[in-house]
C-alpha positions as CSV (number, residue, x, y, z in Angstrom):
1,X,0.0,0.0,0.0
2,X,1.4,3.4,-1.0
3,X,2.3,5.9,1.8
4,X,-0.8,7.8,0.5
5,X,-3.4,5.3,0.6
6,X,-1.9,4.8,4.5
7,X,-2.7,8.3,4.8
8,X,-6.1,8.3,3.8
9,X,-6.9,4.8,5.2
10,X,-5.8,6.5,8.8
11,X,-7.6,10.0,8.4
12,X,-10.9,7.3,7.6
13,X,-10.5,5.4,10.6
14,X,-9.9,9.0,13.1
15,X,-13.0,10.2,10.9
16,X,-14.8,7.3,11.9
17,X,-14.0,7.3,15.6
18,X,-14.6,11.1,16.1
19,X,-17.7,10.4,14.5
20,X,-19.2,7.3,16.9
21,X,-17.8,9.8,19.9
22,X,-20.2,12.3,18.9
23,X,-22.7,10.0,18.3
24,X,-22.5,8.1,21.4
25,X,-22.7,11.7,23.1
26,X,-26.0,12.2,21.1
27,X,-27.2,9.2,21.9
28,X,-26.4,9.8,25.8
29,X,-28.6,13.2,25.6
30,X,-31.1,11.6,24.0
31,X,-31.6,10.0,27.3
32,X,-32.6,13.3,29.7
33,X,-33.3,10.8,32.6
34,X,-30.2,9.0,32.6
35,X,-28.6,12.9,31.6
36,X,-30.1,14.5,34.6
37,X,-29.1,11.6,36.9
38,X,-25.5,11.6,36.2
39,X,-26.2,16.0,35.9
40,X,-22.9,18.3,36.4
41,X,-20.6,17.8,39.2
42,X,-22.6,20.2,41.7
43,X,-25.8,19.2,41.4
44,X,-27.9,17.0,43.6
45,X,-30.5,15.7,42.1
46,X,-32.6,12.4,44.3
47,X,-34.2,9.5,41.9
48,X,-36.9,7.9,43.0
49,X,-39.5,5.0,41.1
50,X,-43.1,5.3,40.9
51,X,-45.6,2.4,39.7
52,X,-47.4,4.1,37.2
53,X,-46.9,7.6,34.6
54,X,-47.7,10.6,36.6
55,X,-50.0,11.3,34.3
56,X,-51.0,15.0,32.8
57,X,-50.6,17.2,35.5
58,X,-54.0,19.0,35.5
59,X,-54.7,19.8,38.6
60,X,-58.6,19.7,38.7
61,X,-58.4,16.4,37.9
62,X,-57.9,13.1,39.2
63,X,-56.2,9.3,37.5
64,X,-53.9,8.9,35.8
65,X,-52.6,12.2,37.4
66,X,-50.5,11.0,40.5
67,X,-51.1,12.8,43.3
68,X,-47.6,13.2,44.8
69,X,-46.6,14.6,41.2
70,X,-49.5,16.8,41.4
71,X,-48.4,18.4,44.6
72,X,-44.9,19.3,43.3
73,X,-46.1,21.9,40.8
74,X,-49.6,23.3,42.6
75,X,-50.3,24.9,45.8
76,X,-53.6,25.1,48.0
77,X,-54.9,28.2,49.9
78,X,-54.3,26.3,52.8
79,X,-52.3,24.0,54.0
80,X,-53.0,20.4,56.2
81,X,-49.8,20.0,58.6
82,X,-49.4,17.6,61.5
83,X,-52.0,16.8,64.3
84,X,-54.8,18.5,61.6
85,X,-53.2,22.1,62.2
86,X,-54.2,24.3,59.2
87,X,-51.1,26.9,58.3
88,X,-50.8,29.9,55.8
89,X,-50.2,28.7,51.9
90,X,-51.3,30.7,48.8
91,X,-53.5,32.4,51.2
92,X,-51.7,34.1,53.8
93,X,-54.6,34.8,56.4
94,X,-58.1,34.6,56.4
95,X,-61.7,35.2,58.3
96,X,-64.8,33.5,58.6
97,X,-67.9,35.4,59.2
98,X,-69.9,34.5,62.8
99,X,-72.5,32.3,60.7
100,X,-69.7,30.2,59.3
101,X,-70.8,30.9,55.5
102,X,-68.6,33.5,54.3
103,X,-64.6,32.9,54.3
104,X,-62.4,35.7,53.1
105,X,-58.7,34.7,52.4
106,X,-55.7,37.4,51.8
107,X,-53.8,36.3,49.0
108,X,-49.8,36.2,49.7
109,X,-48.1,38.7,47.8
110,X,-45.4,38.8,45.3
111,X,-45.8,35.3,44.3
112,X,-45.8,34.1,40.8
113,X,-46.2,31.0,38.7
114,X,-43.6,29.3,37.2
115,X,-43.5,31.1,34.4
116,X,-43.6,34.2,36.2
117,X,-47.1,35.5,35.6
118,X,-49.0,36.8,38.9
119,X,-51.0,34.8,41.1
120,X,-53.9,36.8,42.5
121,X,-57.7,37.0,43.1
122,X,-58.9,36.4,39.8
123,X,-56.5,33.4,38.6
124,X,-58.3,32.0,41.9
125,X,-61.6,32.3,40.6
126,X,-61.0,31.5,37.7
127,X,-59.7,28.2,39.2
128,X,-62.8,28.0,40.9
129,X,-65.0,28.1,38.1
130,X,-63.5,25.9,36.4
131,X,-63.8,23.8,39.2
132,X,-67.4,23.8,39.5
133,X,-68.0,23.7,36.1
134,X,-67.3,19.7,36.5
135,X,-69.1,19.9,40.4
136,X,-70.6,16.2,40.0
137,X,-67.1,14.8,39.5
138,X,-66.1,16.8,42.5
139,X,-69.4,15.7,44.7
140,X,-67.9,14.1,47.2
141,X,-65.7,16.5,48.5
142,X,-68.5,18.3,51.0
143,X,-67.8,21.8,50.0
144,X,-68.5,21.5,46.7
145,X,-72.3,20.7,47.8
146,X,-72.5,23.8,49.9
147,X,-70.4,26.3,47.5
148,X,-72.9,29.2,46.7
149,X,-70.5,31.9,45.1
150,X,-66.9,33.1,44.3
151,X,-65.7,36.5,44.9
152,X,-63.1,39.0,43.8
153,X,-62.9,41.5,46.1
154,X,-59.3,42.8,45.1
155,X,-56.1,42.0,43.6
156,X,-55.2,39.8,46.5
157,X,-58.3,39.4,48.8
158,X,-61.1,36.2,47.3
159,X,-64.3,35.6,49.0
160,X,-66.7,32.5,48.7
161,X,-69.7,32.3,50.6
162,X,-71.7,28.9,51.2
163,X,-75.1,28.3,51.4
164,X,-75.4,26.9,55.0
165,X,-72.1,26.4,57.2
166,X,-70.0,23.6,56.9
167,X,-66.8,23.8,59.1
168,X,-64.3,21.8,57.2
169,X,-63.8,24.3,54.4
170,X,-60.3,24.7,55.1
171,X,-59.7,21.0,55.2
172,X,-61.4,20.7,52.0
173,X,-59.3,23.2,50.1
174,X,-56.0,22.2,51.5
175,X,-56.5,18.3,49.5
176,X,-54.0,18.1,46.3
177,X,-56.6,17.9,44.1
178,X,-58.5,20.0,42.4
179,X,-58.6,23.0,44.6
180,X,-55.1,23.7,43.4
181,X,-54.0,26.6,41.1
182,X,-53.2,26.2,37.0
183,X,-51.5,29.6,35.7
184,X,-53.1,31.1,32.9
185,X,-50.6,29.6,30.3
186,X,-52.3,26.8,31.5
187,X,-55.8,26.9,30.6
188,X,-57.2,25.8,27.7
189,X,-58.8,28.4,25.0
190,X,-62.6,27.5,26.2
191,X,-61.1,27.5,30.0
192,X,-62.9,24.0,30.8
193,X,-59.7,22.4,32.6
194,X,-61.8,18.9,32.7
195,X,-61.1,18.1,29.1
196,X,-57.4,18.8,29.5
197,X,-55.0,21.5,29.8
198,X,-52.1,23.0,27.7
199,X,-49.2,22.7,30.0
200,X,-48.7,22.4,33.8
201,X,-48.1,25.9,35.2
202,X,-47.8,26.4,39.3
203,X,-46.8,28.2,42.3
204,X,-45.2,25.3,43.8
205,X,-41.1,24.7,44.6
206,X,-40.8,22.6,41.6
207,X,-41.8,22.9,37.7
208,X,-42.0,19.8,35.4
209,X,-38.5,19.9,32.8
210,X,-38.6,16.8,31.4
211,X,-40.5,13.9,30.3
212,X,-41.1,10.9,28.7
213,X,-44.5,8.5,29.2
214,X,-44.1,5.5,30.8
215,X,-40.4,6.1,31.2
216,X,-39.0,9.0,33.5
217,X,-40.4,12.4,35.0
218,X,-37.8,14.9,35.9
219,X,-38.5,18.2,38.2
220,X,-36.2,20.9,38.4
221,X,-37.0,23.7,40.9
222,X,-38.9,26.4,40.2
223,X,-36.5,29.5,40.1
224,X,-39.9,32.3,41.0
225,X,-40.5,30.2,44.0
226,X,-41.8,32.2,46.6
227,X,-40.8,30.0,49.6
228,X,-38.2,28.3,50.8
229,X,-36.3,26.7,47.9
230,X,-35.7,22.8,48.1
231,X,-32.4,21.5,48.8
232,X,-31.7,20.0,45.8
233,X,-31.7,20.8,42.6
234,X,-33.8,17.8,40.5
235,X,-36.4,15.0,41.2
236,X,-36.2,12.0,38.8
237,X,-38.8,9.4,38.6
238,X,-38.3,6.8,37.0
239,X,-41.2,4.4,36.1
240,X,-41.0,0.7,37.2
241,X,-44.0,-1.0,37.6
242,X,-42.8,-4.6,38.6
243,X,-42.2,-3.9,42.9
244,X,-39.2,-6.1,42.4
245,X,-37.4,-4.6,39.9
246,X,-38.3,-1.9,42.0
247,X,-36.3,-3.3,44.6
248,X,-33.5,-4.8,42.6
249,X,-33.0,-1.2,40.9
250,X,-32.7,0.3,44.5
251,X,-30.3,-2.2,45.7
252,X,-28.0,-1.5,42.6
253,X,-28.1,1.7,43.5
254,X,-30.2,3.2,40.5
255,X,-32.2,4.5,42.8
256,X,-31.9,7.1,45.8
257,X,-35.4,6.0,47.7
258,X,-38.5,4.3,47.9
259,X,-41.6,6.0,49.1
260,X,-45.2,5.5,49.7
261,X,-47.9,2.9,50.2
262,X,-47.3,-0.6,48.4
263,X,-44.5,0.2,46.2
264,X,-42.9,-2.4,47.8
265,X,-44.0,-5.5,49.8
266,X,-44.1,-5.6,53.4
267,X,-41.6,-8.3,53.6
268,X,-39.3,-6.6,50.9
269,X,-38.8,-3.6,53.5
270,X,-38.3,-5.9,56.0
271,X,-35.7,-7.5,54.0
272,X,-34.2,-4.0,53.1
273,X,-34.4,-2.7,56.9
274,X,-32.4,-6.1,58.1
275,X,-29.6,-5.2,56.4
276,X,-29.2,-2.6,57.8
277,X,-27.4,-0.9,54.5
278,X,-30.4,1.6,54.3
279,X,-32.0,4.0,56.0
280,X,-36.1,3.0,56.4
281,X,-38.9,4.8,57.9
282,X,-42.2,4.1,58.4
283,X,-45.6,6.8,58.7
284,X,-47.8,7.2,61.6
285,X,-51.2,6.0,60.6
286,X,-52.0,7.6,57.6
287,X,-55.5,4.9,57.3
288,X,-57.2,1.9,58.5
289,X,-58.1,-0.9,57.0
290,X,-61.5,-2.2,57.8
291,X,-63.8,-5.4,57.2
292,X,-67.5,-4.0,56.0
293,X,-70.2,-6.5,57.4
294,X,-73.2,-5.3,55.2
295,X,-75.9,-4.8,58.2
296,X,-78.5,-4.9,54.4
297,X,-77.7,-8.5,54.3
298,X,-80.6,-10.4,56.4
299,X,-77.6,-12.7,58.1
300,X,-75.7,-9.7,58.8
301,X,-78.5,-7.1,60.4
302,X,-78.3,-8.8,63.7
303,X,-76.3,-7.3,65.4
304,X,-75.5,-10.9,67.4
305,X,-73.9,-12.0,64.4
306,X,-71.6,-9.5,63.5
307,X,-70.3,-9.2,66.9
308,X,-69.5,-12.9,67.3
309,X,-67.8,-12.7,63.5
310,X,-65.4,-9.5,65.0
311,X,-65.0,-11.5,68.6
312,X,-64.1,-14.7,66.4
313,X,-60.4,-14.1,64.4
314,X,-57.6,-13.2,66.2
315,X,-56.7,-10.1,64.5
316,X,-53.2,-9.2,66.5
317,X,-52.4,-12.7,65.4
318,X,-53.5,-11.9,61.9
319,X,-51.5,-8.2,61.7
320,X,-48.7,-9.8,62.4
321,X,-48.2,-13.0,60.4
322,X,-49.7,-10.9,57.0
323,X,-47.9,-7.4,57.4
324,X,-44.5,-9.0,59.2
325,X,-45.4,-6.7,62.0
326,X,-45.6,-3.4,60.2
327,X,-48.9,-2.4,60.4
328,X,-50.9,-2.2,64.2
329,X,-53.6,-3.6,65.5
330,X,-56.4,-1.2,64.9
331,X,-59.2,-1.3,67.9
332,X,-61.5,2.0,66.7
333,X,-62.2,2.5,62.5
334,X,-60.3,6.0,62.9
335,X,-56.7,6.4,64.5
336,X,-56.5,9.0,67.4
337,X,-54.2,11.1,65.3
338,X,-57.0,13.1,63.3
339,X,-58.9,16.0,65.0
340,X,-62.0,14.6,67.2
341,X,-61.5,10.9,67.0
342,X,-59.4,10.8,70.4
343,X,-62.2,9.4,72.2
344,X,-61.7,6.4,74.6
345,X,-64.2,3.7,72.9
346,X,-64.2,-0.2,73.6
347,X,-62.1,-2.6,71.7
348,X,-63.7,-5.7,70.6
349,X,-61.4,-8.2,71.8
350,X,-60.6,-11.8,70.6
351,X,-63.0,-14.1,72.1
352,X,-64.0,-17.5,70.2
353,X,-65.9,-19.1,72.8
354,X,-68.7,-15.5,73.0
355,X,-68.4,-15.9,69.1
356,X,-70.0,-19.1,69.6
357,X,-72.4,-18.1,72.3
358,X,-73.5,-15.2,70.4
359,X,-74.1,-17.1,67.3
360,X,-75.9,-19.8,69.3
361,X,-78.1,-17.1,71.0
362,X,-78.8,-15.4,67.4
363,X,-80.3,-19.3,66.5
364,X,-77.8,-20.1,64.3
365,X,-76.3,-24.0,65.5
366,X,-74.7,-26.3,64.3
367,X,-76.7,-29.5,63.0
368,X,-75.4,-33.1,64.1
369,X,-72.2,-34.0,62.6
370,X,-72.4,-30.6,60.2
371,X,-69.4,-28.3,60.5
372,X,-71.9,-25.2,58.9
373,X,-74.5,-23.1,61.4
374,X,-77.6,-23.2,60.3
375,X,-80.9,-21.7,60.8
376,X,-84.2,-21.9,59.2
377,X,-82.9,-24.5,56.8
378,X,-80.4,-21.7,55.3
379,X,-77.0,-22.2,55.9
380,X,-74.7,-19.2,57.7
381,X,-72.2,-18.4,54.6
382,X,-71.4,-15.0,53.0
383,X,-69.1,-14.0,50.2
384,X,-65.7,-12.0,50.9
385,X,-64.9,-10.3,47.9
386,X,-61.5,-8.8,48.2
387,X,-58.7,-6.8,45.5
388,X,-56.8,-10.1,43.6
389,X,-53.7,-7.9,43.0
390,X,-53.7,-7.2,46.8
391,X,-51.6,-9.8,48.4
392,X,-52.2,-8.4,51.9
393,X,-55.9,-8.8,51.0
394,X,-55.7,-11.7,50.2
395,X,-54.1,-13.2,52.6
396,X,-56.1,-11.4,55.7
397,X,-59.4,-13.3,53.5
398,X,-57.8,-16.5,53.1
399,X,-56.9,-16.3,57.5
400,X,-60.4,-15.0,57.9
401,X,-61.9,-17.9,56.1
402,X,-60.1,-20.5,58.1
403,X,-61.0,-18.8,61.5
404,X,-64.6,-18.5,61.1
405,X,-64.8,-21.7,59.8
406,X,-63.8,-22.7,63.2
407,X,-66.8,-21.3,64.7
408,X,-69.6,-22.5,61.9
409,X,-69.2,-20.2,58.9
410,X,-68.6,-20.7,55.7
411,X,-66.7,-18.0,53.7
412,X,-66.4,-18.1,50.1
413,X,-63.6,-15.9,48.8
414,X,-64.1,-13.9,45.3
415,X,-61.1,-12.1,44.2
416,X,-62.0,-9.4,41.5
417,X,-60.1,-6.7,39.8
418,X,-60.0,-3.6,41.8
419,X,-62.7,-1.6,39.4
420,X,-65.1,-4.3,39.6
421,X,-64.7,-4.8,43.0
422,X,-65.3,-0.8,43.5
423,X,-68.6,-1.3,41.2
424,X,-70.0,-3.7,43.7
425,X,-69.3,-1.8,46.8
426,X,-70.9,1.3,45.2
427,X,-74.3,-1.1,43.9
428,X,-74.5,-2.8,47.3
429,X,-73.9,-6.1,45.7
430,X,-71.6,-7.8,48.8
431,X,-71.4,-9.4,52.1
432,X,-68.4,-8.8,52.7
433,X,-65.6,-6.2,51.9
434,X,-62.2,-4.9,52.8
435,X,-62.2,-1.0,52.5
436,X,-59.9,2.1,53.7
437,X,-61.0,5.6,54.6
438,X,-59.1,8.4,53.2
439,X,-56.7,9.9,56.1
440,X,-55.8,13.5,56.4
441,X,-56.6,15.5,55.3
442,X,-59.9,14.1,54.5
443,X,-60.6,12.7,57.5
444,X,-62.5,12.7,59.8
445,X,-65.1,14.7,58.1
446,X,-65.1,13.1,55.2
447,X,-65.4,9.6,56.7
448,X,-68.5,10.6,58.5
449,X,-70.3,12.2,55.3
450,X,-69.6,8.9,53.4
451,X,-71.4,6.9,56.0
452,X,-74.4,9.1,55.9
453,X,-74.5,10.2,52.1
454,X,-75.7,7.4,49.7
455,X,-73.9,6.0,46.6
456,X,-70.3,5.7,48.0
457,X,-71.4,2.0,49.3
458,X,-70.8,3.0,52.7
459,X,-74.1,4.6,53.8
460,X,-75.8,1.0,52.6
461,X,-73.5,-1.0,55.0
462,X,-74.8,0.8,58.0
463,X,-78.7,1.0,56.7
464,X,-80.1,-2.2,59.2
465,X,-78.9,0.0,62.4
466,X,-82.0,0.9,64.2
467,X,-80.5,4.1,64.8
468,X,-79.3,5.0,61.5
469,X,-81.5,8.3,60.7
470,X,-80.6,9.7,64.2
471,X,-76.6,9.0,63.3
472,X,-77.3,10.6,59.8
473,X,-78.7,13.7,61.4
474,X,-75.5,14.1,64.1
475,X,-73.5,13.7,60.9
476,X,-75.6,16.7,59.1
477,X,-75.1,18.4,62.9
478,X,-71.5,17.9,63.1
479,X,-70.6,19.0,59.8
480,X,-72.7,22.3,59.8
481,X,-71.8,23.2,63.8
482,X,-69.8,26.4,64.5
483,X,-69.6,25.5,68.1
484,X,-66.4,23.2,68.6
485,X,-67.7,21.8,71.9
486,X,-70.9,20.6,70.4
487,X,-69.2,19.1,67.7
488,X,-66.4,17.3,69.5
489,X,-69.5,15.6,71.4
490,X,-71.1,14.6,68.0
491,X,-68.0,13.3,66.5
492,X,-67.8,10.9,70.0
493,X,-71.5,9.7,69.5
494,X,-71.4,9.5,66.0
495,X,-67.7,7.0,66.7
496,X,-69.4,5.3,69.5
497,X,-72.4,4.3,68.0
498,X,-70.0,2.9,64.9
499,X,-67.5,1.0,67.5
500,X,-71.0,-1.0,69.3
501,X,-72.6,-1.4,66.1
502,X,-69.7,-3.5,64.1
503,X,-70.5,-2.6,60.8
504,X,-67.2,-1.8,59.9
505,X,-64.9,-3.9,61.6
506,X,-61.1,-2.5,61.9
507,X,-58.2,-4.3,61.1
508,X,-55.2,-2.7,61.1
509,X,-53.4,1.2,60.6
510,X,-51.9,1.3,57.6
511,X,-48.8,3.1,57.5
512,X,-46.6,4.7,54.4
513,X,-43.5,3.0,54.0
514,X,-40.1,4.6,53.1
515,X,-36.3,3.1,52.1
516,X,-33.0,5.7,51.0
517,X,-29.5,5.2,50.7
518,X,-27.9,6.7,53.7
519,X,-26.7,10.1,52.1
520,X,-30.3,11.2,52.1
521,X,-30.9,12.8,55.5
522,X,-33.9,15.0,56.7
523,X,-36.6,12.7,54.9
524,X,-39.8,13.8,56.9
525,X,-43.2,12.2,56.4
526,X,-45.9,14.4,55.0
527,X,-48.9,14.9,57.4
528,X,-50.9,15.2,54.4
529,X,-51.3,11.5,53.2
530,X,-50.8,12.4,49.3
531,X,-48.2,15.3,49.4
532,X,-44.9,15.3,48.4
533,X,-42.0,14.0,50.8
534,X,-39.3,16.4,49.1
535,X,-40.0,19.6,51.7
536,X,-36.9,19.7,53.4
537,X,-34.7,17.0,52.1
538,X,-31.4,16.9,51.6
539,X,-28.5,15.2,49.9
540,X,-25.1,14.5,52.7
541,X,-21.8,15.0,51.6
């Protein structure tokens, strides 16, 4: 080969070379997720997984938006902290008129969206609006029945006035969706948010930068923040459905932590916790998780009957073995640690041999040599219909079958997809059926409206109680009082008559669960079950 063709044969090959180089780099920012992850040599960014997309950010409306997501970018009036103490937000004060109808919030100053447009009185109303444009979708948040009008009084002072008093207003705007704030970049040209909106636009500390469906979310912060700004500088999530790649991806180290409620098994943060490589964490009671013993079934309405089924399983026992010891024993349907349900109430212990009696005394026995109670020639049986994809679930139905078997009745388990299973809780078409409140900061009014307020499923459960039009009226009571004594002694009746009735049998808190490598540090649990955990936290050195 002559010197030349060397020559240009070499030039080729660096050609070649310089050129994979580049494109590798091309390739490598083609990937923002991985790009943002690895970021420049100051900037902290945490990467966490989430099950599922977050979905479109609108804010005034609900799945396949994620909640968490959804309270990165918007802000409330109001805001739900810990032991149900409502703080300053978007709204920096406000006053509520001696009938409890009229609330009149002053707007914080100076603050801007993302995009650094104003937020002031009539961005809020126009939030409103668009709100109750879509008010059936919203029904059964309370305040949305009650809202008369909306107000702009001035640049930075909104009024809305009620049509009778309802005194968890505040609670009810502080929620993450939909009485959150879209920007006016944000709206779409006919402003009806519930068909969609043209970009996510807040007040909040972070602002969405990238994104790819399915695959990654990154959040960068938002530089016209008006509050304190977050310690670091990104939030990647990356979506893995599977909880055990989950895991795996964690363990390699792809992952900085693991946060919320079944992301991961119970016994996988066990696992993670013994090795004592992480850091893990878990919530105070952010829920309960109940058994509903639908009083509208004939078996069911005596009130014999479901007290000998809730004296007859050992549920400590059961708390234990299924949730590896994570989740307590719950005695009362509401944990103490919401406003009004610290009321001392009597647990329904574990007692097999007043199971029996009580059955025996309701006429259900057991025939010669037959291991089912009978009565009247029908047989004491019910169906448990329970979430297939729930292992916990499943379990707790498969320990509860076994038990009261041991007393005389038959339980025939039906697992069902989650929507269809939601379908027949809502129709009344069950026996029996695992459900959860909400938790703050919901709760505890919202709890009590569901139980009084038809179509939610849970009103039905409770419609045998001889007393179940006076409990409906001390929910109506409660709800509209302006006198806090009065309706602390509401709430207690109310609680009582639900802990002697047992129609809705607790089982267990459920608690939010949380695993990060040891160089996160000031991780803090939201009081506010579907806010963000970012408030605060920090990256070590």
């Amino acid at each position: 080969m002559s010197v030349r063709h060397r020559k240009t044969t070499t030039l080729m090959l660096v050609a070649i070379l310089l050129l994979s180089v580049i494109l590798g780099c091309a390739k490598q920012e083609d990937t923002p997720a991985s790009t943002s992850m690895n970021g420049a040599a100051n900037e902290k960014s945490i990467t966490l997984s989430w099950p599922r997309d977050i979905g479109t950010m609108n804010p005034h409306v609900y799945n396949p938006s994620q909640l968490f997501a959804q309270s990165m970018i918007y802000e409330p009036l109001v805001s739900y902290k810990q032991g149900g103490k409502l703080e300053p937000a978007l709204a920096e004060s406000w006053t509520i008129s001696k009938d409890g109808k009229t609330y009149t919030f002053k707007l914080r100053k100076g603050v801007k969206f993302s995009d650094g447009t104003p937020f002031n009185a009539a961005i809020v109303k126009k939030n409103f609006d668009a709100i109750m444009k879509n008010d059936k979708t919203h029904s059964w948040l309370g305040v949305v029945g009650v809202l008369d009008k909306t107000e702009v009084v001035d640049d930075s002072t909104f009024r809305l006035t009620l049509k009778e008093p309802y005194y968890p207003v505040l609670q009810d705007l502080s929620v993450v969706r939909p009485f959150r704030f879209l920007g006016e970049a944000g709206f779409p040209d006919d402003g009806d948010t519930s068909k969609g909106i043209k970009k996510p636009v807040g007040t909040g500390p972070w602002m969405l930068d990238e994104y790819k469906q399915d695959e990654y979310a990154t959040f960068k912060r938002n530089p016209n923040y008006w509050g304190t700004a977050p310690k670091v500088d990104k939030i990647i999530v990356k979506i893995i459905p599977d909880s055990e790649t989950r895991v795996m991806a964690f363990e390699k180290g792809d992952l900085d932590l693991i946060y919320g409620e079944g992301v991961i098994s119970l016994d996988a943060f066990k696992q993670l916790r013994d090795t004592d490589k992480y850091v893990t964490k878990l919530s105070d009671p952010v829920g309960t998780r109940s058994l509903l013993l639908n009083s509208s079934n004939p078996k069911l309405s005596d009130l014999r009957v479901r007290l000998a089924l809730q004296h007859g399983f050992n549920k400590q026992a059961m708390v234990e073995g299924v949730t590896s010891g994570l989740e307590e024993k719950a005695d009362t349907v509401l944990s103490k640690n919401y406003p009004y349900t610290n009321v001392d109430l009597q647990p329904v212990g574990y007692d097999v041999e007043k199971s029996k009696a009580l059955l025996d005394e309701a006429g259900w026995k057991l025939p010669a040599g037959g291991t089912v109670r009978e009565k009247d020639g029908q047989q004491l049986d019910f169906e448990l219909i329970f979430d297939k994809t729930d292992p916990i679930q499943k379990a707790m139905a498969e320990t509860i079958q076994a038990e009261w078997g041991e007393l005389g009745v038959k339980v025939n388990l039906t697992g069902l997809e989650l929507t269809v299973q939601i379908k027949r809780l809502r129709s009344n078409q069950f026996d029996l059926y695992f459900w959860y409140n909400y938790g703050a900061p919901y709760d505890p009014h919202s709890f009590i409206n569901v139980i009084a307020k038809k179509s939610f499923g849970i009103s039905e459960v409770l419609s045998a109680l001889p007393m179940k039009k006076n409990l409906d009226q001390q929910v109506h009571e409660a709800l509209s009082s302006t006198d806090e004594t009065k309706r602390q002694e509401l709430y207690a009746s109310i609680l009582k008559t639900l802990q002697e009735q047992s129609a809705i049998v607790p089982i267990s808190y459920i608690k939010k669960t949380a695993v990060y490598q040891k160089k996160i540090t000031n991780f803090v649990f939201p009081a506010n079950r579907d806010e963000n955990p970012f408030d605060g936290i920090e990256i070590g050195k």
